[in-house]
N, C-alpha and C positions, 0 to 999 in steps of 0.2 A: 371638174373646174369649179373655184370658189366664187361665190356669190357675195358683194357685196350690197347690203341694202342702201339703195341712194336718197331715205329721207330717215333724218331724226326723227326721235318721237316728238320735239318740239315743232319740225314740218308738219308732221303726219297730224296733228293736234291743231296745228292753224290752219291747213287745207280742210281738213271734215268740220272745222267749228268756223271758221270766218267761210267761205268758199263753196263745201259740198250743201252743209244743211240751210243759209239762205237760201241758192238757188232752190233746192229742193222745196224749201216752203213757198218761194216766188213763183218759178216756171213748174215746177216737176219735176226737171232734170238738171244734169251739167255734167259738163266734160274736162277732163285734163290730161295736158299733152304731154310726151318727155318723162309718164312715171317711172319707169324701170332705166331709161336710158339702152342706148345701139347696145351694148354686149350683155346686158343681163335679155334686155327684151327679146334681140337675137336669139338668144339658149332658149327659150321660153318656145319662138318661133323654129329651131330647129327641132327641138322637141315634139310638138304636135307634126310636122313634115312627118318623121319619125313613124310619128300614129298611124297618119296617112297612106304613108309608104308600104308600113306592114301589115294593112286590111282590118287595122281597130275601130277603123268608124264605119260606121252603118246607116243606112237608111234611117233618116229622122221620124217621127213613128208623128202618127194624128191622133187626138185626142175626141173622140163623141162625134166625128164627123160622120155625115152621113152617107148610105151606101151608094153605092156607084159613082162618088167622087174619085178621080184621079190622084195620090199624094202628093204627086209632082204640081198639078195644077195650084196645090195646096204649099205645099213648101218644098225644097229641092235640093236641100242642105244633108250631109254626111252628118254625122254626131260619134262621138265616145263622151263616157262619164268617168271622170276622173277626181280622186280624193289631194292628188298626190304626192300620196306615199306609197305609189306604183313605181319598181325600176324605171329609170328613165326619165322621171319625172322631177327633176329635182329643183331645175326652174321654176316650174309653172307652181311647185309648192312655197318658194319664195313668193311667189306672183299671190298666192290664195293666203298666205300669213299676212302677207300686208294688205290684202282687202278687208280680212278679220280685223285687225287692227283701225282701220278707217270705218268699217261699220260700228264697230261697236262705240268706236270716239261720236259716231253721228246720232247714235240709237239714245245718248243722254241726252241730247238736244231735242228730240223730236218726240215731245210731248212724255217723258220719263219711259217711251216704250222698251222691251225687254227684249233680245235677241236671243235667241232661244239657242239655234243649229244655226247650220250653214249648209246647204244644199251642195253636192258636190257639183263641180265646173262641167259643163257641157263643152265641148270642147269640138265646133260647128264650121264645114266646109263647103263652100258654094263653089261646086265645081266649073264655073265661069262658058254655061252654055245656057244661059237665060234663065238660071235657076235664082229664085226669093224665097220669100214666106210672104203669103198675103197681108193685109190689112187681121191683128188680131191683140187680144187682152193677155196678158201671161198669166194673170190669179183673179180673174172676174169676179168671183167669189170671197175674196179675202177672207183667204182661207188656209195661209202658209205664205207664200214667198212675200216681204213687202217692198224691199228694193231689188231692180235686176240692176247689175253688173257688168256689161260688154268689155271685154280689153283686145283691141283691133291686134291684128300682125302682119299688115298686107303692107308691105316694102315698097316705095315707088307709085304707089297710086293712084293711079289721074283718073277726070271725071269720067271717060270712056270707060275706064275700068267696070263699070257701076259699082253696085252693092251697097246704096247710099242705105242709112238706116231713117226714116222718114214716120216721126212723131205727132200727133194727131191731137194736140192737149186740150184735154175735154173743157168746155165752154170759149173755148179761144178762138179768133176770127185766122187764127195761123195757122201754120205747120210749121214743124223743126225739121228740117234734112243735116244729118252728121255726118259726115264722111270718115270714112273706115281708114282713118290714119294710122300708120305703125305706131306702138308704145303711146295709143288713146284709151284711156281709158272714160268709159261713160255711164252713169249713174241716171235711174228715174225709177218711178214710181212704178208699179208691176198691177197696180189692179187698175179700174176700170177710167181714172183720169188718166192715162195715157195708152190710145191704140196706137200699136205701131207697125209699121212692114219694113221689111226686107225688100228693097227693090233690084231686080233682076240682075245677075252678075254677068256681063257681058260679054266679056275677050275667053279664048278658050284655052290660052294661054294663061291667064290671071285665074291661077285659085282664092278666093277671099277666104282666111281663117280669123276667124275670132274664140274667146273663150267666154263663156253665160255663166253667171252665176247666183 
């Protein structure tokens, strides 16, 4: 099936320089709705089912946690890592061109930093029986990733659903709560001004997928 891209480089240029990187220097984050549009995001979203279906995601693995933790208690999310230019993949390589393309438009704005790589896309399934990821940092350290990337794929989504993404922005009397809308995609900071959790996915009927990157 062909893929049309549904922004100009003229869009993609005004969203990362007027839109992504204020937010980014204001709150830490931001979101935008409708990027791929129902039939490219659809491919993208039948794609990972795909993944799903055929036993490619695995157990989400913990990092330095301590022994006799639970991983579940921890996070409860399936994963695959995908480049792709995996068969099968041909959406989700659309999906990952046009995030290179928006980061690296952002990476001139934000202070002349250099974007080195690109991490391949985690590609994350919250099997809808009370599974999250707790309250945590993605690169504490700064020490490689500097923006994380979520692009939702959960169709139909209501608040029952959960699997709210719930942002913690360091010195702020707030929280952000995002909802894991279809074809959202959401941008923030990876190190230690923004903790965030995965709140519990609830129907056991609703799988929430998304893609990290």
């Amino acid at each position: 099936m062909p893929f049309i891209e549904p922004l100009s480089d003229a869009n993609l240029e005004h969203l990362a320089l007027e839109q992504i990187v204020p937010a980014l220097l204001s709150h830490g984050f931001y979101y935008v709705d409708g990027l791929l549009g129902d039939l490219a995001g659809g491919a993208v979203l039948d794609q990972v089912k795909e993944m799903h279906r055929s036993g490619k995601l695995q157990d989400g693995r913990l990092a330095g946690s301590a022994p006799g933790i639970h991983r579940r208690s921890i996070r409860g999310d399936k994963i695959a890592w995908v480049s792709g230019s995996e068969r099968g993949c041909e959406a989700v390589s659309l999906l990952l061109n046009l995030m290179d393309k928006l980061v690296s438009l952002c990476a001139r704005r934000l202070g002349g930093r250099t974007i080195g790589e690109r991490s391949q896309a985690m590609v994350a399934c919250y099997p809808g029986n009370g599974a999250g990821y707790i309250k945590h940092v993605d690169n504490p350290n700064r020490d490689g990733r500097c923006v994380t990337c979520i692009y939702y794929l959960n169709k139909s989504w209501t608040e029952e659903h959960g699997g709210v993404l719930r942002i913690f922005p360091e010195g702020k009397s707030y929280v952000a709560d995002v909802s894991p809308l279809f074809d959202r995609l959401l941008f923030f900071w990876s190190d230690r001004r923004n903790p965030h959790e995965v709140q519990p996915v609830l129907r056991h009927q609703v799988r929430h997928h998304r893609l990290v990157f």
